[in-house]
mmCIF file of the N, C-alpha and C atoms, coordinates in Angstrom:
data_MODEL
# 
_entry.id   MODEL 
# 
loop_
_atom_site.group_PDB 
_atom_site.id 
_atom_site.type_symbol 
_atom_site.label_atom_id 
_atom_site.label_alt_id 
_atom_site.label_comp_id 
_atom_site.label_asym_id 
_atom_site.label_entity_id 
_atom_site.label_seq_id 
_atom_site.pdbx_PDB_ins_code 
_atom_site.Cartn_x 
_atom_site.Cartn_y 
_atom_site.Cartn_z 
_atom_site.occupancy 
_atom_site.B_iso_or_equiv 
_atom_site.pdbx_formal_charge 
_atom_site.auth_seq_id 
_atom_site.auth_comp_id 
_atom_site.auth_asym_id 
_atom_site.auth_atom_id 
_atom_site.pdbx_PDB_model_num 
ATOM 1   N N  . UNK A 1 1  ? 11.144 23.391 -13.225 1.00 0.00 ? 1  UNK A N  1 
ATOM 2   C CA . UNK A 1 1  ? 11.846 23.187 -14.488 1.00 0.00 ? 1  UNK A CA 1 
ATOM 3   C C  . UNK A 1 1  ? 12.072 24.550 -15.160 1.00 0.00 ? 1  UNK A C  1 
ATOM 4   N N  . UNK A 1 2  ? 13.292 24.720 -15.763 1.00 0.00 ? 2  UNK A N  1 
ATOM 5   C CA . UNK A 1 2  ? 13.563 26.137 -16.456 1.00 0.00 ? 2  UNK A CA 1 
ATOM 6   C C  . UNK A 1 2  ? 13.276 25.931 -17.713 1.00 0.00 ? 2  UNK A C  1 
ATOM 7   N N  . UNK A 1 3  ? 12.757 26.980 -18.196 1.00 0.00 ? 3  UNK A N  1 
ATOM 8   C CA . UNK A 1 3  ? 12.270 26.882 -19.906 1.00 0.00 ? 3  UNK A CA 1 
ATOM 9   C C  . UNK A 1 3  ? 12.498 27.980 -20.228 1.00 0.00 ? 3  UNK A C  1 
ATOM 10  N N  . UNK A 1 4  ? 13.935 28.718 -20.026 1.00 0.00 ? 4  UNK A N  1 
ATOM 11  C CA . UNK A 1 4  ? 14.359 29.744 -20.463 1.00 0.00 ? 4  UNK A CA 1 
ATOM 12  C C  . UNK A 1 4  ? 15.150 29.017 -21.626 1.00 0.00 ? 4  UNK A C  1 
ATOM 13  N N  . UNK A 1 5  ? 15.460 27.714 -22.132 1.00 0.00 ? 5  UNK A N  1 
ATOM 14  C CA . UNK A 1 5  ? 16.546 27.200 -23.325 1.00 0.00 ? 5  UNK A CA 1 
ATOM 15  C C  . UNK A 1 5  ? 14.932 27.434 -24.620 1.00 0.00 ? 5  UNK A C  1 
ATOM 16  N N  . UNK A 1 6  ? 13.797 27.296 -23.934 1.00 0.00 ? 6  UNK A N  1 
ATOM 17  C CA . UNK A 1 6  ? 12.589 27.302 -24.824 1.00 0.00 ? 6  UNK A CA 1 
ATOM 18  C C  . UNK A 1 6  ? 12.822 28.826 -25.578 1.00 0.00 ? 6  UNK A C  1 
ATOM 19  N N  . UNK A 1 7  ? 12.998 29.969 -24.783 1.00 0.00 ? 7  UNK A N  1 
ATOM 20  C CA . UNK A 1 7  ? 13.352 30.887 -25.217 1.00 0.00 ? 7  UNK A CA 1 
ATOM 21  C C  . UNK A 1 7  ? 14.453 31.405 -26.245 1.00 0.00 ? 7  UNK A C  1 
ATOM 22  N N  . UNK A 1 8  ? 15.173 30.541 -25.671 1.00 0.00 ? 8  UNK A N  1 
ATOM 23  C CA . UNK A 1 8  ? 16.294 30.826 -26.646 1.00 0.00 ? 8  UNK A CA 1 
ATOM 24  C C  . UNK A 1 8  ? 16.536 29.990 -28.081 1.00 0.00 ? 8  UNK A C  1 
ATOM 25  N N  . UNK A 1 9  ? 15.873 28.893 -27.838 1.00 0.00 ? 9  UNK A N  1 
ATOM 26  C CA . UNK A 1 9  ? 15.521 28.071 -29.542 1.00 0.00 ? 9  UNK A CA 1 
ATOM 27  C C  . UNK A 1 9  ? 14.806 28.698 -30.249 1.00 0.00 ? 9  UNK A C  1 
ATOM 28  N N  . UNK A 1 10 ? 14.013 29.553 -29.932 1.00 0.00 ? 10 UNK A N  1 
ATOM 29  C CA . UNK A 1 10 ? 13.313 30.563 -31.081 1.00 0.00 ? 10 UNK A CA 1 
ATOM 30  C C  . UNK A 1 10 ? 14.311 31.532 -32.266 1.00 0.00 ? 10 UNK A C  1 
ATOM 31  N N  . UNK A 1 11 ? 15.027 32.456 -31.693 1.00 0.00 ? 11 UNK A N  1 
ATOM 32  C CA . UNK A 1 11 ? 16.289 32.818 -32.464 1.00 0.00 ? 11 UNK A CA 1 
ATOM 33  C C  . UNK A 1 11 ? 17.108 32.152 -32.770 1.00 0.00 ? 11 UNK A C  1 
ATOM 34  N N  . UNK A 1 12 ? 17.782 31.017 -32.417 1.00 0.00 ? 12 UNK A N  1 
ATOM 35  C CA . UNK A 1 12 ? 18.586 29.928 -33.192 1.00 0.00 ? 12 UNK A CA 1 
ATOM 36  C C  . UNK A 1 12 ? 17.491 29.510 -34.005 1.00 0.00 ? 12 UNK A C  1 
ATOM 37  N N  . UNK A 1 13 ? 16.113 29.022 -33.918 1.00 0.00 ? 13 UNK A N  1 
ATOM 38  C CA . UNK A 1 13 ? 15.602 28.366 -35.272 1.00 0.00 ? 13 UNK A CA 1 
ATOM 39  C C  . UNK A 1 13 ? 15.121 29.272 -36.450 1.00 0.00 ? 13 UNK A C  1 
ATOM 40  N N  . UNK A 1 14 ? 15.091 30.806 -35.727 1.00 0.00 ? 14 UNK A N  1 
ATOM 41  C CA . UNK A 1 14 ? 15.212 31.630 -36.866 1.00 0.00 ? 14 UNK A CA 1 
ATOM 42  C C  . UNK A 1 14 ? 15.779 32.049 -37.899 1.00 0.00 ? 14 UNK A C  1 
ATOM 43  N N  . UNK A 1 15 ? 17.684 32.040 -36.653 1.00 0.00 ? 15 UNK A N  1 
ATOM 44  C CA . UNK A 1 15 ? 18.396 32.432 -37.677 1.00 0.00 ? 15 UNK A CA 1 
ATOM 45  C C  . UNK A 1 15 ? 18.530 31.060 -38.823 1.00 0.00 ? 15 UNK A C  1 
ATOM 46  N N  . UNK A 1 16 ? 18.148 29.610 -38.114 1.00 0.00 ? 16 UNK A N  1 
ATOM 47  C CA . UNK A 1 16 ? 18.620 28.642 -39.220 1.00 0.00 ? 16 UNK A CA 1 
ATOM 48  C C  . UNK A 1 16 ? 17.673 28.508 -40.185 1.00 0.00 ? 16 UNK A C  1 
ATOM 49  N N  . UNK A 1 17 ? 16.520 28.739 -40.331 1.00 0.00 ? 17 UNK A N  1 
ATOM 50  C CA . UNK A 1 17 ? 15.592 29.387 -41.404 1.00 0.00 ? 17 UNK A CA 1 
ATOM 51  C C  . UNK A 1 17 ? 16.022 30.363 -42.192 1.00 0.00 ? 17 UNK A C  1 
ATOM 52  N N  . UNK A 1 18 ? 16.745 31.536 -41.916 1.00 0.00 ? 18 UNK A N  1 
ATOM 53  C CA . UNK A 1 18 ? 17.311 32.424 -42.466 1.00 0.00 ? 18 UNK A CA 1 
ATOM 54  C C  . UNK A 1 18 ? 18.263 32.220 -43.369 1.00 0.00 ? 18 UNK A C  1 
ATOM 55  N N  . UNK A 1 19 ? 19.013 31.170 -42.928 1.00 0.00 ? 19 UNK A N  1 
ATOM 56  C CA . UNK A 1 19 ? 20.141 30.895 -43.729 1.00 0.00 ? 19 UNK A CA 1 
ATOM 57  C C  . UNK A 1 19 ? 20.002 29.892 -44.534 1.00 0.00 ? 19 UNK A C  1 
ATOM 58  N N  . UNK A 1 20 ? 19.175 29.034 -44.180 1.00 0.00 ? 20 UNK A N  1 
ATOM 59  C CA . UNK A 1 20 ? 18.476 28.316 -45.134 1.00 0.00 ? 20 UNK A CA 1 
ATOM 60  C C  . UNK A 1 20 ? 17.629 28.626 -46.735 1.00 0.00 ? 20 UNK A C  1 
ATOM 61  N N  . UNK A 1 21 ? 16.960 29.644 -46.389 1.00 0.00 ? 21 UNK A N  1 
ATOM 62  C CA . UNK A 1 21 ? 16.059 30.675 -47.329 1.00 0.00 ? 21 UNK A CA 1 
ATOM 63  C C  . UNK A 1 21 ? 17.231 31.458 -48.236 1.00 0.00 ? 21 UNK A C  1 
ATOM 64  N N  . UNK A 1 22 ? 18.240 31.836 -47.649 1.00 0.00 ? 22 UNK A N  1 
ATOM 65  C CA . UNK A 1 22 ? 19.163 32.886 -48.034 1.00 0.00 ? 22 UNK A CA 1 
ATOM 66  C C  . UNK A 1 22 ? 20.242 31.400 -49.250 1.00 0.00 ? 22 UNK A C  1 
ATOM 67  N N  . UNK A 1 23 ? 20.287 30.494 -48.508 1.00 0.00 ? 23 UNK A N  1 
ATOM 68  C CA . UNK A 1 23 ? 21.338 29.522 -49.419 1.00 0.00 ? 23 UNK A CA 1 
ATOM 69  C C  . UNK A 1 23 ? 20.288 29.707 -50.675 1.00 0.00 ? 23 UNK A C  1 
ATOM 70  N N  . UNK A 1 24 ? 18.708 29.555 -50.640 1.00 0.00 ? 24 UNK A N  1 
ATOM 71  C CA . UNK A 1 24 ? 17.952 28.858 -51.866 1.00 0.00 ? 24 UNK A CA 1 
ATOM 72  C C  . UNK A 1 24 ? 18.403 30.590 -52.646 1.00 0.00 ? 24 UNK A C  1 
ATOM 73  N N  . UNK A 1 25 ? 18.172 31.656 -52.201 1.00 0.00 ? 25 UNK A N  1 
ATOM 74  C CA . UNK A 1 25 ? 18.250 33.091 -53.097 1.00 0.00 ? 25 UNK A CA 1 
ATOM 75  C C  . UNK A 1 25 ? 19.470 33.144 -53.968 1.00 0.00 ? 25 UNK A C  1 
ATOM 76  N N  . UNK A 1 26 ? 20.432 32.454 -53.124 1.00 0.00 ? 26 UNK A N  1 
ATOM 77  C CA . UNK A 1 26 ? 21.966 32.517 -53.733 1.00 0.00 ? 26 UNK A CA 1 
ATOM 78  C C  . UNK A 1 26 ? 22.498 31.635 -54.503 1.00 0.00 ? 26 UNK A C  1 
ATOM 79  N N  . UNK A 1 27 ? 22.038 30.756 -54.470 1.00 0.00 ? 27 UNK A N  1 
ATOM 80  C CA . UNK A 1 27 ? 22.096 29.686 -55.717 1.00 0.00 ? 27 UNK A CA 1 
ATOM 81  C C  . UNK A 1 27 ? 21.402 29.931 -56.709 1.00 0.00 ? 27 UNK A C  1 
ATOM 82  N N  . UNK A 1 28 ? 19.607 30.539 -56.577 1.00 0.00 ? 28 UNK A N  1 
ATOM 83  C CA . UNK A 1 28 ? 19.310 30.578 -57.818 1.00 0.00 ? 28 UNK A CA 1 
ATOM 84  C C  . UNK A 1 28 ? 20.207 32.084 -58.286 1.00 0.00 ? 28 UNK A C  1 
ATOM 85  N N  . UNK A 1 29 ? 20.531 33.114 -57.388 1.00 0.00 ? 29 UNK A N  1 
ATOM 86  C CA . UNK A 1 29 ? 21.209 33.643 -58.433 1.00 0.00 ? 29 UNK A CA 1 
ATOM 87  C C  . UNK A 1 29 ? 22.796 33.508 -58.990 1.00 0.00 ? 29 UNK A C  1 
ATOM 88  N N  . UNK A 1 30 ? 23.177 32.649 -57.972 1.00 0.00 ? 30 UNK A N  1 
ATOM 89  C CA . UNK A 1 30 ? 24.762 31.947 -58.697 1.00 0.00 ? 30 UNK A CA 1 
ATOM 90  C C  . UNK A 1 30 ? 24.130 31.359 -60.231 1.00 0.00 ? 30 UNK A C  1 
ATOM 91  N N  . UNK A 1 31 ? 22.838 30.524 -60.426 1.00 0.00 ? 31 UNK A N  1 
ATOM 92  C CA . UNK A 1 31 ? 22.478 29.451 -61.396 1.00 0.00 ? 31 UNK A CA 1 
ATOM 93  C C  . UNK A 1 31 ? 22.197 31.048 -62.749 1.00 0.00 ? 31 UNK A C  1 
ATOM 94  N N  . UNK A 1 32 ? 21.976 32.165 -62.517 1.00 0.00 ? 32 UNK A N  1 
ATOM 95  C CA . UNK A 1 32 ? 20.911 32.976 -63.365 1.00 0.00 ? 32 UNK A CA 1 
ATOM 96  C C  . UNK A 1 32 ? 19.867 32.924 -63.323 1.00 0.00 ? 32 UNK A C  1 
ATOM 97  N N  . UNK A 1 33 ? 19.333 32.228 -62.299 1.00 0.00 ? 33 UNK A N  1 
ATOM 98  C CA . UNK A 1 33 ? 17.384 32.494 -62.159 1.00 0.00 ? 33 UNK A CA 1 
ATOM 99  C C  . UNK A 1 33 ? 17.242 34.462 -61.960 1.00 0.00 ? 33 UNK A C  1 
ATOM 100 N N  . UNK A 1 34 ? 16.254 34.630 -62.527 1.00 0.00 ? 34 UNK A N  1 
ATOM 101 C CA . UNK A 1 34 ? 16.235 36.276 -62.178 1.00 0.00 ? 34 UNK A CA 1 
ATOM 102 C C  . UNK A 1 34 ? 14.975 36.116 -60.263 1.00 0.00 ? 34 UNK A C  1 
ATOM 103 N N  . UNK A 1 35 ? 16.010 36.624 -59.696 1.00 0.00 ? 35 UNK A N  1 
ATOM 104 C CA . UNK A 1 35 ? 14.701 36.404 -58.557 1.00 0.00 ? 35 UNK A CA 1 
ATOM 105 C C  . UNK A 1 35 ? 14.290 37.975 -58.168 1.00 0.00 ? 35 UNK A C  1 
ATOM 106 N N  . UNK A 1 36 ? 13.092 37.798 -58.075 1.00 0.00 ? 36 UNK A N  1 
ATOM 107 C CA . UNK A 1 36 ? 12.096 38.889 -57.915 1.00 0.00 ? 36 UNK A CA 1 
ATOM 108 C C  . UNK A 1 36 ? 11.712 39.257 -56.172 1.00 0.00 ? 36 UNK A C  1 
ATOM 109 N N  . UNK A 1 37 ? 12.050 38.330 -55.570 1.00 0.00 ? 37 UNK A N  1 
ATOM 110 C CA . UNK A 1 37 ? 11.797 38.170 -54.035 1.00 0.00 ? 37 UNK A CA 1 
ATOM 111 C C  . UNK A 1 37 ? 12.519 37.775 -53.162 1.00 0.00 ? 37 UNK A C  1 
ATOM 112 N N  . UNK A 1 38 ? 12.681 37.662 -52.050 1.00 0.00 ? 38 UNK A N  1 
ATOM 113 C CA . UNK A 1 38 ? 13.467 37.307 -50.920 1.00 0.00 ? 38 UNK A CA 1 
ATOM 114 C C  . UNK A 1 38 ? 12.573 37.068 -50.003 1.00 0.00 ? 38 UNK A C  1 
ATOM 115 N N  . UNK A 1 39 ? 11.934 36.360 -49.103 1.00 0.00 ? 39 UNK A N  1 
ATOM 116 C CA . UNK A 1 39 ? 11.104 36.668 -47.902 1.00 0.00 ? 39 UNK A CA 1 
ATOM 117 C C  . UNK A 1 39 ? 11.064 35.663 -46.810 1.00 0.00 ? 39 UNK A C  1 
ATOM 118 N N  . UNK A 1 40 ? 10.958 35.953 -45.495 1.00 0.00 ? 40 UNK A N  1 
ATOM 119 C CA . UNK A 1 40 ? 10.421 35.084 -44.505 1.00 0.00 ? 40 UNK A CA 1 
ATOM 120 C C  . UNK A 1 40 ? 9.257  35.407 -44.227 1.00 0.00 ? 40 UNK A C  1 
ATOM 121 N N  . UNK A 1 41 ? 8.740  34.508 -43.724 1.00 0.00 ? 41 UNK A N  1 
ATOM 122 C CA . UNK A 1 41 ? 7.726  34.040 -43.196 1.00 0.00 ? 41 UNK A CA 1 
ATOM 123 C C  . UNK A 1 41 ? 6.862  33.287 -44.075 1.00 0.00 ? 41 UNK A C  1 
ATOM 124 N N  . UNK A 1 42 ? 5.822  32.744 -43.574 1.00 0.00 ? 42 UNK A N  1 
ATOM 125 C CA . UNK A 1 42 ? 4.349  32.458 -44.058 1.00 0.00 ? 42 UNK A CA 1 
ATOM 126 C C  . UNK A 1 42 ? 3.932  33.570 -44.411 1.00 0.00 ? 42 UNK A C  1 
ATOM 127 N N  . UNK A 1 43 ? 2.754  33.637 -45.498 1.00 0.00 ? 43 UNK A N  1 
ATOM 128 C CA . UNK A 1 43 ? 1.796  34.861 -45.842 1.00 0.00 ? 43 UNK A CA 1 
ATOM 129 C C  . UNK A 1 43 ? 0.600  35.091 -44.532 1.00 0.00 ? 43 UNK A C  1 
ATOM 130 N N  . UNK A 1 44 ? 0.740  35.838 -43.939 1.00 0.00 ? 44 UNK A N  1 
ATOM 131 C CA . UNK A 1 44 ? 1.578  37.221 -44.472 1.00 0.00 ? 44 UNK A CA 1 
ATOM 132 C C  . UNK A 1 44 ? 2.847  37.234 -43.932 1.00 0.00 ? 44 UNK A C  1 
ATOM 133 N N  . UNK A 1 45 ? 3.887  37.774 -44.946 1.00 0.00 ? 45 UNK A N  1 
ATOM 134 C CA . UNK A 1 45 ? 5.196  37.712 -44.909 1.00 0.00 ? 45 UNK A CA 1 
ATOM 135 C C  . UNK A 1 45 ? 5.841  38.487 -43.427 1.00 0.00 ? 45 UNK A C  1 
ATOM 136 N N  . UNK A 1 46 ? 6.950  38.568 -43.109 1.00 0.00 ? 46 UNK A N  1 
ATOM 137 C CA . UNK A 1 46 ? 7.275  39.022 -41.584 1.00 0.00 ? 46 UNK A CA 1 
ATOM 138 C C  . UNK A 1 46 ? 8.147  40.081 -42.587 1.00 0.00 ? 46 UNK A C  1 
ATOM 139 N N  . UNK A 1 47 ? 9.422  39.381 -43.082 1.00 0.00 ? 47 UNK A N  1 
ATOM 140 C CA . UNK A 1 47 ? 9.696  40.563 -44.143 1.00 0.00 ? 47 UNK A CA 1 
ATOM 141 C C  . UNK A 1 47 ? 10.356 40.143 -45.189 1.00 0.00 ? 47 UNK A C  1 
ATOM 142 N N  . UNK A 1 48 ? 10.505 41.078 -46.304 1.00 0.00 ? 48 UNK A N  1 
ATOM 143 C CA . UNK A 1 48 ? 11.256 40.691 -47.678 1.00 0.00 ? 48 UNK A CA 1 
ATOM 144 C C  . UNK A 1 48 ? 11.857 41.510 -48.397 1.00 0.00 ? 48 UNK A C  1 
ATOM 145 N N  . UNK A 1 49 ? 12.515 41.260 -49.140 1.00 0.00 ? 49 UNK A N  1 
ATOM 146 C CA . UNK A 1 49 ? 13.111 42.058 -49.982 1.00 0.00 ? 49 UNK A CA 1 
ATOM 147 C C  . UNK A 1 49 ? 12.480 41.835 -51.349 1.00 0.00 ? 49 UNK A C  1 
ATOM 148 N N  . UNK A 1 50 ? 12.417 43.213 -52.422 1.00 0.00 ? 50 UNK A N  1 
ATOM 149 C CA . UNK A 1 50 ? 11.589 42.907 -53.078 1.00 0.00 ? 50 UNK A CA 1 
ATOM 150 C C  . UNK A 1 50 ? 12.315 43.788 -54.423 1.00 0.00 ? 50 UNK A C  1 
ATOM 151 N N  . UNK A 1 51 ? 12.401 42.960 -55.790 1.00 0.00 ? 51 UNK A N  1 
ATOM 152 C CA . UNK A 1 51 ? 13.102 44.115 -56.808 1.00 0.00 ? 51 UNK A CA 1 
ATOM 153 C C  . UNK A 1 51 ? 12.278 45.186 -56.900 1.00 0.00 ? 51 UNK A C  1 
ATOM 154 N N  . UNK A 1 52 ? 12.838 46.177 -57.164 1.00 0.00 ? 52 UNK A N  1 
ATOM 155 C CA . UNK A 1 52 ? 12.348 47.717 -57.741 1.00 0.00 ? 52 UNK A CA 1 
ATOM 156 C C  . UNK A 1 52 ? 12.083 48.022 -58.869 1.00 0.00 ? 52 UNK A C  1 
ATOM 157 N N  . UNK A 1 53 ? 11.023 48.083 -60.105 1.00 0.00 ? 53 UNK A N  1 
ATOM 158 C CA . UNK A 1 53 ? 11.009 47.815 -61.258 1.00 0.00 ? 53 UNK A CA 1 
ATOM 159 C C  . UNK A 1 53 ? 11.911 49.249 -61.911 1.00 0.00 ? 53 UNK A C  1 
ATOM 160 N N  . UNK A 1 54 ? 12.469 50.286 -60.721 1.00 0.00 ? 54 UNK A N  1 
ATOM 161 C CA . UNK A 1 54 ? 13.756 51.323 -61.752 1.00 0.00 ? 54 UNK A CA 1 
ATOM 162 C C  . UNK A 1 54 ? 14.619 50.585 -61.766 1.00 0.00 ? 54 UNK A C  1 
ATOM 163 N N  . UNK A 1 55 ? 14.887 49.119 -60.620 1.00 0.00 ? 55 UNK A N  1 
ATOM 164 C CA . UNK A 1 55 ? 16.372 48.960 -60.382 1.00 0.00 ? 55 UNK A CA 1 
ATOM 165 C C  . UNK A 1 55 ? 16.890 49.210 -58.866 1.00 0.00 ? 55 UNK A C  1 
ATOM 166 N N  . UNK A 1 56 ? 17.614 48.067 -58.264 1.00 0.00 ? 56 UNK A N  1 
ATOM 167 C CA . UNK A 1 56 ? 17.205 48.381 -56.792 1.00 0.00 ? 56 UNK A CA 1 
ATOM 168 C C  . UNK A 1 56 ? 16.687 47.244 -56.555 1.00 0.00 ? 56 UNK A C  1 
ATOM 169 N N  . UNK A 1 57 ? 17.121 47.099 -55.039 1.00 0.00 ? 57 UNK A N  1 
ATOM 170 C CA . UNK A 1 57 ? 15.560 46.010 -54.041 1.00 0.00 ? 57 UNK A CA 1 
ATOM 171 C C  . UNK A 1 57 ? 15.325 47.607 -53.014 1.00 0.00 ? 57 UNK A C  1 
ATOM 172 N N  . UNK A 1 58 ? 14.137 46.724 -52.517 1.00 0.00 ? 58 UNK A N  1 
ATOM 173 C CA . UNK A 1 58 ? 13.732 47.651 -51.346 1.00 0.00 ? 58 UNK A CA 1 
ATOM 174 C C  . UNK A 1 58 ? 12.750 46.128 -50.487 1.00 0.00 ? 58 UNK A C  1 
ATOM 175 N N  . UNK A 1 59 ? 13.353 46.657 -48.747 1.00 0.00 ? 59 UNK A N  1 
ATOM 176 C CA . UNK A 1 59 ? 12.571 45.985 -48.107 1.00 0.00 ? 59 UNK A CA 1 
ATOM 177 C C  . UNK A 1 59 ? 11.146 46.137 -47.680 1.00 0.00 ? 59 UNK A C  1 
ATOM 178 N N  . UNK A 1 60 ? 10.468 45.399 -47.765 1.00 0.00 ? 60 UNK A N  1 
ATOM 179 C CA . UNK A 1 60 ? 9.298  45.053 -47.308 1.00 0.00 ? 60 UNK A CA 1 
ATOM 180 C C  . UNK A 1 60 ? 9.204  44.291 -45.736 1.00 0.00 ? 60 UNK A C  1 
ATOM 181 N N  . UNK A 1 61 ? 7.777  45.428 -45.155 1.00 0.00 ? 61 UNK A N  1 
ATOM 182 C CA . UNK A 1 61 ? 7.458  44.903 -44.067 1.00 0.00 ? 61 UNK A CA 1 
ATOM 183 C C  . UNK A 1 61 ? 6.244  44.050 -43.863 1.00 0.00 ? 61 UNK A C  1 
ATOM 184 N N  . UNK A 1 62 ? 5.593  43.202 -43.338 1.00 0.00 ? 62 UNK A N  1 
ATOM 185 C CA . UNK A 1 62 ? 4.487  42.754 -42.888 1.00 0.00 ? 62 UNK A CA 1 
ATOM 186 C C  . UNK A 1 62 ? 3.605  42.880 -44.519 1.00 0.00 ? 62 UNK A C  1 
ATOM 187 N N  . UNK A 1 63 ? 4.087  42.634 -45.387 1.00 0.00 ? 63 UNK A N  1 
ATOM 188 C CA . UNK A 1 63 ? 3.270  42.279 -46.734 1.00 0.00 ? 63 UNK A CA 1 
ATOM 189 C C  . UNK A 1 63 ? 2.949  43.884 -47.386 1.00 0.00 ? 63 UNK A C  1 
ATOM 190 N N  . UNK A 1 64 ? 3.790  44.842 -46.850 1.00 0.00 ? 64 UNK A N  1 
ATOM 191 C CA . UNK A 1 64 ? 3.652  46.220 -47.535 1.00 0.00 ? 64 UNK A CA 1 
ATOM 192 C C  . UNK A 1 64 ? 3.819  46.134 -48.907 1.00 0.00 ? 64 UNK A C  1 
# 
């Protein structure tokens, strides 16, 4: 049996997590929520984007 399609559902269910996470960021800021974060994963985070208190995001790695 080949379980190379096993391989390849990992990045398709990533990217659809991704875009999933990314619809909730963009609505709350279409709505005016102020959002402070962006991130995948579980804690500890894989990565995120994070505001800059000058102004700015900056990404975050592995919960840096």
């Amino acid at each position: 049996m080949n379980y190379w399609y096993l391989l390849a559902a990992i990045p398709v269910f990533g990217l659809l997590v991704f875009v999933h996470e990314l619809g909730h960021f963009l609505t709350a800021k279409w709505a005016g929520i102020r959002v402070e974060e962006f991130g995948l994963g579980l804690p500890p985070r894989i990565v995120g984007i994070r505001r800059r208190p000058g102004g700015g995001w900056e990404v975050i790695w592995f919960n840096g």
